[in-house]
C-alpha positions as CSV (number, residue, x, y, z in Angstrom):
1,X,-19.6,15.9,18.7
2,X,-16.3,13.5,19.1
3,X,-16.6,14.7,23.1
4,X,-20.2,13.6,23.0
5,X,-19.8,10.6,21.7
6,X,-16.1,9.5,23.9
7,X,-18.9,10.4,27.1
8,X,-21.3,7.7,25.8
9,X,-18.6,5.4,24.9
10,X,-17.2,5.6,28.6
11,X,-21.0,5.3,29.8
12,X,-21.5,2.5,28.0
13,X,-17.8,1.0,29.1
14,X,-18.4,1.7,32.5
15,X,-22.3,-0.8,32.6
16,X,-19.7,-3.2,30.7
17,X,-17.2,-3.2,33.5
18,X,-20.0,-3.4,35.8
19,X,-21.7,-6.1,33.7
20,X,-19.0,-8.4,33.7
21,X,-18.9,-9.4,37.2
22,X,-22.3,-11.2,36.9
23,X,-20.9,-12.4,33.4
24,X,-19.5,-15.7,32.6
25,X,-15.9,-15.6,31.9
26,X,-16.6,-16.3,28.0
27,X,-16.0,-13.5,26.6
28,X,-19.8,-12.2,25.8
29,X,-20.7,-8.4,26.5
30,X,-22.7,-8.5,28.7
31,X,-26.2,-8.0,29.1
32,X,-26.7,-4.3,28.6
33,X,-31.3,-3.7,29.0
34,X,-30.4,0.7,29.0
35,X,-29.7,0.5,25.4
36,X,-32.9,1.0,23.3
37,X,-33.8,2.3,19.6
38,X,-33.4,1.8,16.3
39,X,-29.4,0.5,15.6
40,X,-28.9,0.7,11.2
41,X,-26.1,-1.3,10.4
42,X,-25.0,-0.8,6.6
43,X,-23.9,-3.4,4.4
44,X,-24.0,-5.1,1.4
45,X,-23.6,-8.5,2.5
46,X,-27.0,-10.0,0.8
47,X,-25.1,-13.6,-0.5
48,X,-26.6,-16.6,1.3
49,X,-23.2,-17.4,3.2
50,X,-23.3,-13.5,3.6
51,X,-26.6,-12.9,5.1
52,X,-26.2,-16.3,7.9
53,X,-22.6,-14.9,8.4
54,X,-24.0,-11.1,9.2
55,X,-27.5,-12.9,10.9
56,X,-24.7,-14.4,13.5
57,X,-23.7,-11.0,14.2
58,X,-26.9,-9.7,14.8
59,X,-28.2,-13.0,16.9
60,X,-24.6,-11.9,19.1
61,X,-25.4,-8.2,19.5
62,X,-29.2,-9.2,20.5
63,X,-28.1,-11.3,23.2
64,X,-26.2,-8.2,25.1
65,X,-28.6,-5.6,23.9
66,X,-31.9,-6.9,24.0
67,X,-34.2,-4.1,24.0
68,X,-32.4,-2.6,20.9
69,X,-33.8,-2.8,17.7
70,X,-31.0,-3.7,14.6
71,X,-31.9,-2.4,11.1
72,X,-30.7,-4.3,8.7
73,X,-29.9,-1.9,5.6
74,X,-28.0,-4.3,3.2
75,X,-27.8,-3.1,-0.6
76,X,-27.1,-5.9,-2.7
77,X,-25.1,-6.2,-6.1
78,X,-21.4,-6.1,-7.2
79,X,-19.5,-6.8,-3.6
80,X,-20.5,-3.4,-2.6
81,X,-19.9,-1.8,-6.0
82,X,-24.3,-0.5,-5.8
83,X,-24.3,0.0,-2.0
84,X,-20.9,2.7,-2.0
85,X,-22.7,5.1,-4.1
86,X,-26.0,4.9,-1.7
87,X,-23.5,5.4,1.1
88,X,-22.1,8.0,-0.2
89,X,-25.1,9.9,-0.8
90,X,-26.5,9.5,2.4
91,X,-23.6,10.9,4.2
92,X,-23.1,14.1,1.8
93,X,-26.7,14.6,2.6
94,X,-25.9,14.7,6.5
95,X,-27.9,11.0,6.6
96,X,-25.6,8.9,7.9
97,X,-26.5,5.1,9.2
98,X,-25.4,4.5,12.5
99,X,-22.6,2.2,10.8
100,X,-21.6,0.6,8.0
101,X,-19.0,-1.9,6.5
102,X,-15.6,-0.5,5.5
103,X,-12.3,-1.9,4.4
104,X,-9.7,-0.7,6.2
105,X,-6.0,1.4,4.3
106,X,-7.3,3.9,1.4
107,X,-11.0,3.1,1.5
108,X,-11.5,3.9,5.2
109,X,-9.0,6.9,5.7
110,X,-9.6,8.2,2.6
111,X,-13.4,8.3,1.5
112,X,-14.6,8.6,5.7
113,X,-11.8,9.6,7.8
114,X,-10.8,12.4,5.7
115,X,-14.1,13.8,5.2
116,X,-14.6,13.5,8.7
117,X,-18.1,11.1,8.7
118,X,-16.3,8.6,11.0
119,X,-15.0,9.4,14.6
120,X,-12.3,8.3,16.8
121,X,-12.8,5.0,18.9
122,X,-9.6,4.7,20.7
123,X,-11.0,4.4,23.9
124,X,-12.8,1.3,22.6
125,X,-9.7,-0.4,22.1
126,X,-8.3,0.5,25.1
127,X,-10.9,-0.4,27.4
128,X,-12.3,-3.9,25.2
129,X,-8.5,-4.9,25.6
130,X,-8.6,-5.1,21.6
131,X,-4.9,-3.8,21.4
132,X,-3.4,-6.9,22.8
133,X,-5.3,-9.4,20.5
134,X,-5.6,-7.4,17.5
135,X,-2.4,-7.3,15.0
136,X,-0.3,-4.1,14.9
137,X,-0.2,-4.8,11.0
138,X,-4.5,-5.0,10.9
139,X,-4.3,-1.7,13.2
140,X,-2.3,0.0,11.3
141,X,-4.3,-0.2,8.7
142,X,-7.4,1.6,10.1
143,X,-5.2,4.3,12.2
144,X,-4.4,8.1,11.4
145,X,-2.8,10.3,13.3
146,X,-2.2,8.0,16.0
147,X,-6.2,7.6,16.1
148,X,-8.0,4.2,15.1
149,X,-11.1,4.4,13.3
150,X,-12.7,1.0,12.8
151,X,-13.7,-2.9,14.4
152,X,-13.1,-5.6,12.3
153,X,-15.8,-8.6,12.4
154,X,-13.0,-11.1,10.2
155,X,-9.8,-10.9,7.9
156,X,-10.3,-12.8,4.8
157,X,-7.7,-14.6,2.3
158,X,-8.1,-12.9,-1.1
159,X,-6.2,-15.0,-3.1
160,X,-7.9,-18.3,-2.8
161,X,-7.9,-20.6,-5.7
162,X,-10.8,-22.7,-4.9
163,X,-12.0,-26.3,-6.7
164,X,-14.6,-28.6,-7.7
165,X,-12.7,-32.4,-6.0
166,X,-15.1,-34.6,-7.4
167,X,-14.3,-33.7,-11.2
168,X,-10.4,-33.7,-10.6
169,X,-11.3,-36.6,-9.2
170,X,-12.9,-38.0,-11.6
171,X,-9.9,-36.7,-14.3
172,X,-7.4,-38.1,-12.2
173,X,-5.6,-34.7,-10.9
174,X,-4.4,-34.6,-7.7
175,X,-3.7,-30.4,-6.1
176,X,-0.5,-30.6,-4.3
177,X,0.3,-27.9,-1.4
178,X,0.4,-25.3,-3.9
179,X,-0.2,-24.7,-7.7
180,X,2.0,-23.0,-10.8
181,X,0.4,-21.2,-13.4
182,X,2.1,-24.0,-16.1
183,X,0.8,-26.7,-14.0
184,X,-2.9,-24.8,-14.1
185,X,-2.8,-24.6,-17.6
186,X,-1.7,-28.3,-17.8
187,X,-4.9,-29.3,-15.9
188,X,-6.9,-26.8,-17.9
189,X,-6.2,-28.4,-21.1
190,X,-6.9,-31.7,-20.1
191,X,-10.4,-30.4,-18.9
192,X,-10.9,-28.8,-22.4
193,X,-9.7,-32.1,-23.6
194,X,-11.9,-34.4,-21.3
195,X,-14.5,-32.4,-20.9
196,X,-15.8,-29.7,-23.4
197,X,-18.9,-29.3,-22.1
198,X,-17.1,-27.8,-18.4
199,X,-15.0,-24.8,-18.7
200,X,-11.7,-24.6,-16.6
201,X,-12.2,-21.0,-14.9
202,X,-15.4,-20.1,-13.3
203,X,-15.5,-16.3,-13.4
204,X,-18.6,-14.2,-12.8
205,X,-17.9,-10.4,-13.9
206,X,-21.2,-8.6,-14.1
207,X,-19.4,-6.9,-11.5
208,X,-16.5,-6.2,-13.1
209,X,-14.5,-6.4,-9.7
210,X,-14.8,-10.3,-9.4
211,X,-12.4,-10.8,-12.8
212,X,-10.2,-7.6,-11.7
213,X,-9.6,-10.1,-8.3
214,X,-8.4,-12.4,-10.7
215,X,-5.7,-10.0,-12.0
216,X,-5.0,-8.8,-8.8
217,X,-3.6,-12.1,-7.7
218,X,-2.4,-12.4,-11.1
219,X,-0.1,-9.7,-10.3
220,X,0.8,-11.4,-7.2
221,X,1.6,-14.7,-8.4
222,X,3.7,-12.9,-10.8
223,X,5.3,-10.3,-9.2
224,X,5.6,-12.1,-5.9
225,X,5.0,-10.1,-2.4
226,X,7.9,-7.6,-2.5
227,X,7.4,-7.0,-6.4
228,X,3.6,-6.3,-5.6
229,X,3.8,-3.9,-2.8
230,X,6.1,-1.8,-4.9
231,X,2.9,-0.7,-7.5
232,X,1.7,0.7,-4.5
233,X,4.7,2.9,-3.2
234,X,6.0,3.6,-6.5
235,X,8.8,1.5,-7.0
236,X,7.3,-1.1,-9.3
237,X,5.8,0.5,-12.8
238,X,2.9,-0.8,-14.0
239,X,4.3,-0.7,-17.5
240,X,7.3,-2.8,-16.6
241,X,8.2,-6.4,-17.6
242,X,7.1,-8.1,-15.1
243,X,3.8,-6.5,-14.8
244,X,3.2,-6.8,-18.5
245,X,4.4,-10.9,-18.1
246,X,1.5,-10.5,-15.4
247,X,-0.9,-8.6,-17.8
248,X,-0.3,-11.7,-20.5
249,X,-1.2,-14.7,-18.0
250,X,-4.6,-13.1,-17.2
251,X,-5.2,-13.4,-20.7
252,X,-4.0,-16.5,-21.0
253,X,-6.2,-17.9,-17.7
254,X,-9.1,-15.8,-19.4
255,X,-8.8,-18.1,-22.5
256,X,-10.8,-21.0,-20.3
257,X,-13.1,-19.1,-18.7
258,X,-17.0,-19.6,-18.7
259,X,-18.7,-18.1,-22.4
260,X,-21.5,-16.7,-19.6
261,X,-19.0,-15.1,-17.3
262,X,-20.1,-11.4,-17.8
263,X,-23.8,-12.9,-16.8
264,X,-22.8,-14.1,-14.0
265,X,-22.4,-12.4,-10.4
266,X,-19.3,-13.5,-7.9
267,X,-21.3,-16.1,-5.7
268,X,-23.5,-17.8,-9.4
269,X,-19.7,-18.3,-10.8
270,X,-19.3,-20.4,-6.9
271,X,-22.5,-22.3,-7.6
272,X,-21.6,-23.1,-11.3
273,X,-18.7,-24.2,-9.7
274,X,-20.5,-26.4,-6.9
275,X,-22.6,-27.8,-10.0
276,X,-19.8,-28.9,-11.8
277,X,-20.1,-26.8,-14.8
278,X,-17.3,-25.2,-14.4
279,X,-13.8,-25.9,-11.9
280,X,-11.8,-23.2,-11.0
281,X,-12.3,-20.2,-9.3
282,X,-10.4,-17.5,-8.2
283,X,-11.8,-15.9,-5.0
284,X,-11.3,-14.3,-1.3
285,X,-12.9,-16.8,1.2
286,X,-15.9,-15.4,1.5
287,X,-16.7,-18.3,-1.7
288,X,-16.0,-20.5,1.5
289,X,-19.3,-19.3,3.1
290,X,-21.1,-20.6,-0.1
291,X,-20.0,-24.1,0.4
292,X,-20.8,-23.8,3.7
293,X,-24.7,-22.4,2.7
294,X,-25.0,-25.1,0.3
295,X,-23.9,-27.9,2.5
296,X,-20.5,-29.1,1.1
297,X,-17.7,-30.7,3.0
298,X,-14.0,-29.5,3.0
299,X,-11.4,-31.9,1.1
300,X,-15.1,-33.7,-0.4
301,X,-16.9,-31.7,-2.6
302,X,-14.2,-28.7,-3.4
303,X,-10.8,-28.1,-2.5
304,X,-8.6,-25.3,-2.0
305,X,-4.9,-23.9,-3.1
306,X,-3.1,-20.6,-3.4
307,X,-4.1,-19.0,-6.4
308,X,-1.2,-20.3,-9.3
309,X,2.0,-18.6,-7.8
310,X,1.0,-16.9,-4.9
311,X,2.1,-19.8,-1.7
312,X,3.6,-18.1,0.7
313,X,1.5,-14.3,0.4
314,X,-2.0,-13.7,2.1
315,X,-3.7,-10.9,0.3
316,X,-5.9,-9.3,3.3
317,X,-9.0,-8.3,2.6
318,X,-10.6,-7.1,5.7
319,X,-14.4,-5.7,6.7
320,X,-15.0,-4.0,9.6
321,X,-17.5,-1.4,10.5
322,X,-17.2,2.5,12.0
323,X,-19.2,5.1,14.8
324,X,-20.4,7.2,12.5
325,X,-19.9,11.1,13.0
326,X,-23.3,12.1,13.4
327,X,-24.7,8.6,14.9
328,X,-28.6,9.1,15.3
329,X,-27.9,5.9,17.7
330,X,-24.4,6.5,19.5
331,X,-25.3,4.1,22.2
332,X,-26.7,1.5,20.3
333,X,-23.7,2.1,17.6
334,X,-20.8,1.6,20.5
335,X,-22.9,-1.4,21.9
336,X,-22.6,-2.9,18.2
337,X,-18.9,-2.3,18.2
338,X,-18.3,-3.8,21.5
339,X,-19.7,-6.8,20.1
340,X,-18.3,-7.5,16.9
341,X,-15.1,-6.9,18.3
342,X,-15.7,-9.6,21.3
343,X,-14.1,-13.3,20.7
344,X,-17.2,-15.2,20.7
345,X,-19.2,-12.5,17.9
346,X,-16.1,-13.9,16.0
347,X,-16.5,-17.3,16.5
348,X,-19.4,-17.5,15.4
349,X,-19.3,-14.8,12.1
350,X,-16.3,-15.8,10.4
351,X,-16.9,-19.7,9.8
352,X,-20.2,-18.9,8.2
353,X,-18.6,-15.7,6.2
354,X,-15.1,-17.7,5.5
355,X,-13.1,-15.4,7.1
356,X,-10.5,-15.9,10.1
357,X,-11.0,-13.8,13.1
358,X,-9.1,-10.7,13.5
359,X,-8.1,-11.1,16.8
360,X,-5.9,-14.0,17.7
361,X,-6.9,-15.6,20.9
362,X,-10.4,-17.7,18.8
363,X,-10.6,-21.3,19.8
364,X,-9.1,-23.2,16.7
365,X,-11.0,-26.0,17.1
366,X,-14.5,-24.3,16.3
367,X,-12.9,-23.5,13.0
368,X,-12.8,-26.2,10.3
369,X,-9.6,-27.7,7.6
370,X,-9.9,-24.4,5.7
371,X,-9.6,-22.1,8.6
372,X,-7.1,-23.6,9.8
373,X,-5.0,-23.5,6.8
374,X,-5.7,-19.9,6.4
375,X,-5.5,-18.8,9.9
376,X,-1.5,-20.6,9.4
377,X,-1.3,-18.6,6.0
378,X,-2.3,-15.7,7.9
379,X,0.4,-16.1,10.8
380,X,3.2,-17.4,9.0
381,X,2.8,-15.9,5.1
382,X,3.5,-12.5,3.7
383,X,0.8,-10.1,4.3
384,X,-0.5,-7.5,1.2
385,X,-2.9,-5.6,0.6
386,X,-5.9,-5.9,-1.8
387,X,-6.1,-2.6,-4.5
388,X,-9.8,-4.0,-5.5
389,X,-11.0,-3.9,-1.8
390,X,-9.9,-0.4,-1.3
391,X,-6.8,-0.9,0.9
392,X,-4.0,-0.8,-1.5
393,X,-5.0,2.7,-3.0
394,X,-7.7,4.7,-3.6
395,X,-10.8,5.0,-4.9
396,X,-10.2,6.9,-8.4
397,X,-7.4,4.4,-8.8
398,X,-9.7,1.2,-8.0
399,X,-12.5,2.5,-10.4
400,X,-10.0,3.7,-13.4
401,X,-8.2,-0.2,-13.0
402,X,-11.8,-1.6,-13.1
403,X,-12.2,0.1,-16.0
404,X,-8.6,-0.7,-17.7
405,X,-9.5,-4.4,-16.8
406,X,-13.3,-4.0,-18.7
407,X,-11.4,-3.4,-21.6
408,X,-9.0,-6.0,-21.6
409,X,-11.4,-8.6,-21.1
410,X,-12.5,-7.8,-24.5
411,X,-9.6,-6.4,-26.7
412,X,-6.2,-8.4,-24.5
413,X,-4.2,-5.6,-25.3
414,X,-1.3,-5.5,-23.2
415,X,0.5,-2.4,-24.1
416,X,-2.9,-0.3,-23.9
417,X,-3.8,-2.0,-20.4
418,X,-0.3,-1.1,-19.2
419,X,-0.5,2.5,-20.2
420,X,-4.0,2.5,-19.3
421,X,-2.9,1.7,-15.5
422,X,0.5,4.0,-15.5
423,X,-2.1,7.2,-16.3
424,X,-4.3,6.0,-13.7
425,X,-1.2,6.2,-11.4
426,X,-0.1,9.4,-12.1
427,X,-3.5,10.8,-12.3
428,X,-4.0,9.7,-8.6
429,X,-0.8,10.5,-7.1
430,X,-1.4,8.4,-4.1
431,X,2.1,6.7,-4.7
432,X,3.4,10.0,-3.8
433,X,1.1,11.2,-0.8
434,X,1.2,8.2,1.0
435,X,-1.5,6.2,2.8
């Protein structure tokens, strides 16, 4: 199977190379008529910044591969919390979609490269140039065994700390460059005090993963970028000091969040946000693509900041998609790859979805204030890795912290959701096998 598939890659490598010298020097794949079928691309971006962001992707691959035919199998609900199961079903059931999205680290080498329903594309790589403009640090984290395993459309900021301007405006709070839990709780406060009617903290939990983001950069703020990385390799216990100083400012941010947050989704928490009923919100960038669907203008109608403590870290949270082992579409499936991997797929995805690209030769310019900032975070800041997007550890880990956090959110009992998170640990032993 992985011979059949490196053969199609190098055909379809081969029409690229021969492509290309009728192409314009932009960039584009070129124009590719041989490819035909039915490509299913798997995802559960369904949001409306999502869908235009993943519609840009599709628009790019058309424009190569015209006489394919994209699928567009998108499961909505809980940032991908309903569509893993499906997934997961489909390929234990020998059903596999031509592709799907993954995050890279645990997630990808653990619940498809493992298992073996994802195959090899270091040939792609080679041949699209992708190792020159792609980050040793981003390839590293979809490589095993010296093999690499998946594209990435974007990299997004996980730890954004987003804002609603007009009402700070209106309360007379100016956001510096960055932003201290103290001074958070100062401004939140005088919103309590100002305003009863508008809570502080817009948090939408219905999937529970939203508020365990919340934590998670918690953690960071707290811990900082070296005391972080060490819950992951085993050098930092989750039942230490620091973590449990962490473990108390959650609940304290928790205190001001919306009465409705468990009703809420992730992007309903951004529009209560947008509609001023609430004013913080703790969220990866892809909240940016909402104020782009709903028309807002950076530094006019929100505002942006680290979350409280975190300057100088950017907590990657990456999405990427895989050749399936098994493609029913190998063709179409490489085509697809070849594309999102391509600068000007990029260009155009990741100011809609609110990511950066993952390569680093994008035009800056086509990327607004926000981007920018970020793509200088990215560049400059301390790179970690997000535990509730599946690249910090694995899956029973993610699910049993999910479920720690459910609790907590209810009973704020420290010394329970410590030891809660040290059995989880222990009971995964991935802090002992590595990535």
């Amino acid at each position: 199977m992985k011979t059949k598939i490196l053969l199609l890659l190098i055909v379809l490598l081969a029409a690229l190379a021969v492509g290309a010298v009728n192409a314009q020097d932009d960039g584009m794949v070129p124009v590719d008529e041989s490819v035909t079928g039915d490509l299913e691309v798997f995802s559960w971006w369904t949001s409306g910044g999502e869908a235009a962001a993943l519609q840009a992707l599709f628009d790019s691959y058309a424009a190569s591969f015209p006489n394919a035919n994209i699928v567009n199998a998108t499961v909505a609900g809980g940032g991908g919390s309903a569509a893993r199961p499906v997934l997961q079903t489909r390929l234990a059931g020998g059903d596999p979609p031509d592709t799907w999205q993954v995050h890279p680290g645990w997630e990808l080498l653990g619940q498809y490269v493992d298992p073996e329903y994802v195959v090899p594309i270091n040939d792609l790589y080679e041949e699209m140039g992708w190792n020159d403009v792609v980050p040793e640090q981003l390839r590293d984290m979809m490589t095993r065994d010296g093999n690499i395993y998946l594209v990435l459309a974007g990299v997004h900021r996980g730890n954004g700390f987003w804002y609603n301007k007009p009402i700070l405006d209106e309360l007379g709070v100016t956001i510096g460059e960055t932003l201290s839990v103290d001074e958070f709780i100062a401004i939140a406060d005088q919103i309590v005090a100002e305003m009863p009617d508008v809570a502080p903290l817009c948090v939408g939990d219905s999937g529970i993963w939203a508020t365990a983001q919340l934590f998670e950069n918690t953690l960071l703020g707290v811990l900082g970028p070296e005391g972080y990385r060490g819950l992951w390799d085993g050098s930092v216990s989750f039942d230490s000091d620091e973590v449990k100083q962490a473990m108390t400012v959650y609940g304290q941010m928790l205190d001001y969040q919306n009465s409705d947050h468990a009703a809420l989704s992730w992007d309903q928490a951004v529009d209560a946000l947008m509609e001023g009923r609430c004013v913080f919100n703790s969220m990866g960038d892809w909240a940016y693509g909402e104020f782009v669907a709903a028309g807002m203008e950076d530094n006019v109608d929100f505002g942006w900041v680290s979350h409280p403590g975190t300057a100088g870290s950017f907590m990657v949270v990456a999405d990427g998609f895989v050749m399936a082992n098994g493609a029913p579409n190998e063709a179409a499936n490489a085509g697809w790859l070849s594309v999102i991997g391509s600068r000007p797929a990029q260009e155009a995805f990741n100011p809609l979805k609110g990511s950066i690209c993952a390569r680093t030769d994008c035009d800056r310019e086509l990327f607004g204030p926000y981007h920018n900032w970020s793509m200088d975070s990215f560049s400059a800041d301390e790179l970690v890795a997000s535990v509730v997007h599946g690249t910090a550890a694995p899956a029973d880990f993610q699910q049993a912290m999910n479920d720690a956090v459910t609790l907590f959110v209810v009973d704020r009992d420290v010394d329970a959701f410590a030891a809660a998170l040290v059995d989880a640990v222990a009971a995964s032993g991935f802090t002992e096998a590595g990535m």
